[in-house]
C-alpha positions as CSV (number, residue, x, y, z in Angstrom):
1,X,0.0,0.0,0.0
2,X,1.5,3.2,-1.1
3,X,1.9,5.6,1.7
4,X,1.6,9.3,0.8
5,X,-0.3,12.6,2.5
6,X,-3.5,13.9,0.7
7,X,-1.0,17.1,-1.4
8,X,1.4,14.4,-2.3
9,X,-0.9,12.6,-3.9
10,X,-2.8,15.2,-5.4
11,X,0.3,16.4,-7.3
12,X,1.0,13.3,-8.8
13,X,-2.5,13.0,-10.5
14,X,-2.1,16.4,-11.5
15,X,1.2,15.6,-13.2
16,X,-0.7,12.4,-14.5
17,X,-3.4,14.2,-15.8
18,X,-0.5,17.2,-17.9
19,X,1.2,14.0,-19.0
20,X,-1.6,12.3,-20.2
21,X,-2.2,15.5,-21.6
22,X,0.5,16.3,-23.3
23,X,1.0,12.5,-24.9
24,X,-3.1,12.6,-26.2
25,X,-2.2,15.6,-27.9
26,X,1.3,15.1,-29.5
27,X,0.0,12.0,-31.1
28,X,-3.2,13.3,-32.1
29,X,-0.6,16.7,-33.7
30,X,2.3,14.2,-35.2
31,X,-0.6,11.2,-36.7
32,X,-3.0,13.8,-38.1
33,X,-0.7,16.4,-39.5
34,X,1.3,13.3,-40.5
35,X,-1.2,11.8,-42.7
36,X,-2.2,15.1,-43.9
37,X,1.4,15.9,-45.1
38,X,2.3,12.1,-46.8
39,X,-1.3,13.0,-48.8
40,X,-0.2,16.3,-50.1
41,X,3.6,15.2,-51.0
42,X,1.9,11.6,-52.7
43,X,-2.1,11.9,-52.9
44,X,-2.2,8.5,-51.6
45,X,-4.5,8.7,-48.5
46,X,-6.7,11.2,-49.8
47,X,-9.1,13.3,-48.0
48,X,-11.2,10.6,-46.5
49,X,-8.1,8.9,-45.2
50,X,-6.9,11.8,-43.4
51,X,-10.3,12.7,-41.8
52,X,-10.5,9.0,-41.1
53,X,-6.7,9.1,-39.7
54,X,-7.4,12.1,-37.2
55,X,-11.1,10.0,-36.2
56,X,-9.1,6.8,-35.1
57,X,-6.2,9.0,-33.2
58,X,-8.8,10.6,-31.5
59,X,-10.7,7.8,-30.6
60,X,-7.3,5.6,-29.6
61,X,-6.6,8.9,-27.8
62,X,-9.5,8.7,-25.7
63,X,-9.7,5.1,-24.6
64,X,-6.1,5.4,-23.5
65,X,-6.3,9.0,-21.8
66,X,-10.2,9.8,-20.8
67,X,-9.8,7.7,-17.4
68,X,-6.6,9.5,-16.2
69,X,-7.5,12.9,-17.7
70,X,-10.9,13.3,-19.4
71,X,-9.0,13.5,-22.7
72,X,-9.3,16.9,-23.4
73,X,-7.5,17.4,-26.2
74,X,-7.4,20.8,-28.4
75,X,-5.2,20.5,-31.2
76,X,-7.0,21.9,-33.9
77,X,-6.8,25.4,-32.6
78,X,-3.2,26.1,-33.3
79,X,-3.5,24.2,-36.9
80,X,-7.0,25.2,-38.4
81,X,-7.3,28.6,-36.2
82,X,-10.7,26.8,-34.8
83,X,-11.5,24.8,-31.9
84,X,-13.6,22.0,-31.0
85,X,-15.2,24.0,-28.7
86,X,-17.8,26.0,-30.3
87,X,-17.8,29.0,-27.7
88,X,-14.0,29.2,-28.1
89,X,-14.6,30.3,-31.8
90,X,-18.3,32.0,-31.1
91,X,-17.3,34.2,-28.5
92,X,-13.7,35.7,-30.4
93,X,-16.2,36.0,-33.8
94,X,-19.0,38.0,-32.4
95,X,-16.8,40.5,-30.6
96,X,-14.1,41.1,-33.5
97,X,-17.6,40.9,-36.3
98,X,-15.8,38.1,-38.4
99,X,-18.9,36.6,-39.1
100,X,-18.5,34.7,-42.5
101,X,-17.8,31.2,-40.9
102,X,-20.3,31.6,-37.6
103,X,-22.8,29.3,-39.0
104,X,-21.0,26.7,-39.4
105,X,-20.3,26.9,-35.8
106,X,-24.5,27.3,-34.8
107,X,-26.2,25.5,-37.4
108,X,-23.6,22.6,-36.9
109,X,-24.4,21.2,-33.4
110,X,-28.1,21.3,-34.4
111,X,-27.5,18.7,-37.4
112,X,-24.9,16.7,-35.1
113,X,-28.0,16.3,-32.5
114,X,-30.4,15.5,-35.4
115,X,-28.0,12.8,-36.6
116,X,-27.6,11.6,-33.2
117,X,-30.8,11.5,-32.6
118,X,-31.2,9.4,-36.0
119,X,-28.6,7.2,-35.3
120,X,-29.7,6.3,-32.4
121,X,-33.5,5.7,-33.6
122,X,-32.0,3.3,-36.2
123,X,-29.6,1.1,-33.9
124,X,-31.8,0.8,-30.2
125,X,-34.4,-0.3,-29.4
126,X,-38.2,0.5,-30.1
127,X,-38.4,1.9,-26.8
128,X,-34.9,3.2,-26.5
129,X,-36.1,6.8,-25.9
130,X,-38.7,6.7,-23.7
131,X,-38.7,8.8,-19.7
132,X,-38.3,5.9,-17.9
133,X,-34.8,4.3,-19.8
């Protein structure tokens, strides 16, 4: 049994949690931009392959990460000057009045809940979303 005071250990799963961190998001940075630069130099994985590339780093990120950190990785802000976080782009759009790409970022989340909500119609149950689940 590992003896340690209540601050000691709350350090070390702080420094778990920036590790975790840090590795999520390098290999999310070096497999995405990766695949993204091998299909511009040979046109071999093509579009769908690197949006399908980033998707499976992301997931592999999470299942290794979201228990010690909540995987809460962020690296399309520094690459693509948006964030996965709608409010993060809303918020810097409304006050500077770049407004050209703002509905992508409110009309967006409504089709992502409609397709959820599709998705989900089509794959559970009959009663899958009724008040008492």
């Amino acid at each position: 049994m590992r003896n340690c005071t209540f601050e000691s250990c709350k350090k070390s799963a702080t420094m778990k949690n920036y590790i975790s961190e840090f590795l999520g998001t390098f290999a999310m940075v070096f497999c995405g931009t990766a695949a993204m630069v091998v299909n511009d130099i040979t046109g071999v994985i093509t579009h769908p392959g690197v949006a399908i590339t980033w998707g499976l780093i992301v997931m592999g990120m999470i299942y290794a990460f979201a228990e010690i950190s909540g995987a809460h990785f962020n690296p399309a802000g520094p690459m693509t000057k948006a964030s996965m976080n709608p409010a993060r782009s809303l918020g810097p759009a409304l006050v500077s009045g770049q407004l050209a790409d703002l509905w992508l970022y409110l009309i967006a989340p409504i089709l992502g809940a409609v397709a959820a909500v599709i998705s989900c119609k089509l794959v559970k149950d009959e009663n899958c979303c009724d008040t008492d689940c």
